[in-house]
Phi, psi and omega in degrees: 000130187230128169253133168280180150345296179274020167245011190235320146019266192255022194249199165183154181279173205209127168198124161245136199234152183243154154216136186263189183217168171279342195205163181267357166300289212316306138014303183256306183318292181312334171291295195296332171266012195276312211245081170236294191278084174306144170315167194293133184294337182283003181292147159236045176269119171258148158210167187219132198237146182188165225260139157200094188058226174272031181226167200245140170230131142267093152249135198256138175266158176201100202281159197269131145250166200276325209253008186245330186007287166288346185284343194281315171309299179313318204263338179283321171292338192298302193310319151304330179300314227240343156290321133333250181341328173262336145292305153320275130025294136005259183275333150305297181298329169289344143309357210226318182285340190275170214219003168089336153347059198299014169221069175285111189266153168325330261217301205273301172330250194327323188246010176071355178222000000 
């Protein structure tokens, strides 16, 4: 694919990662502690994160300009990178917490009772 220059401009890199659960309880716990903490204001990785059954879709933008590409590309692995490690993270601890319950509530997972 060849973009001249002024199409590379306004454009931006892209990437969405699914992560599944076991149940969409589980699911909604992992969004809600996902989206506590916003990425950094100087970042210029945006992301948006959301709910689809038992599963997490995380998408991340980064936007392209001609004199930065690849420093936009770094910051987009980092931002994943690092979003990944805190999913993880997670799901280790709703794992550890769980109780073999399938109406495992959101409510008691964040707020302990």
């Amino acid at each position: 694919m060849n973009l001249n220059e002024k199409e590379l401009e306004f454009g931006e890199h892209s990437l969405s990662v699914r992560v599944s659960f076991d149940n969409p309880n589980t699911a909604a716990v992992a969004l809600r502690s996902l989206s506590v903490d916003p990425p950094p204001p100087r970042s210029t990785v945006k992301e948006q994160l959301k709910q689809d059954g038992s599963s997490l879709i995380c998408t991340f933008t980064a936007p392209i300009t001609p004199s930065d590409r690849n420093k936009q590309l770094r910051k987009l692995r980092i931002a994943v990178n690092s979003w990944l490690d805190l999913v993880t993270l997670v799901s280790e601890t709703i794992s550890a917490f769980k109780t073999g319950d399938d109406n495992f509530s959101s409510l008691r997972a964040i707020n302990g009772f």
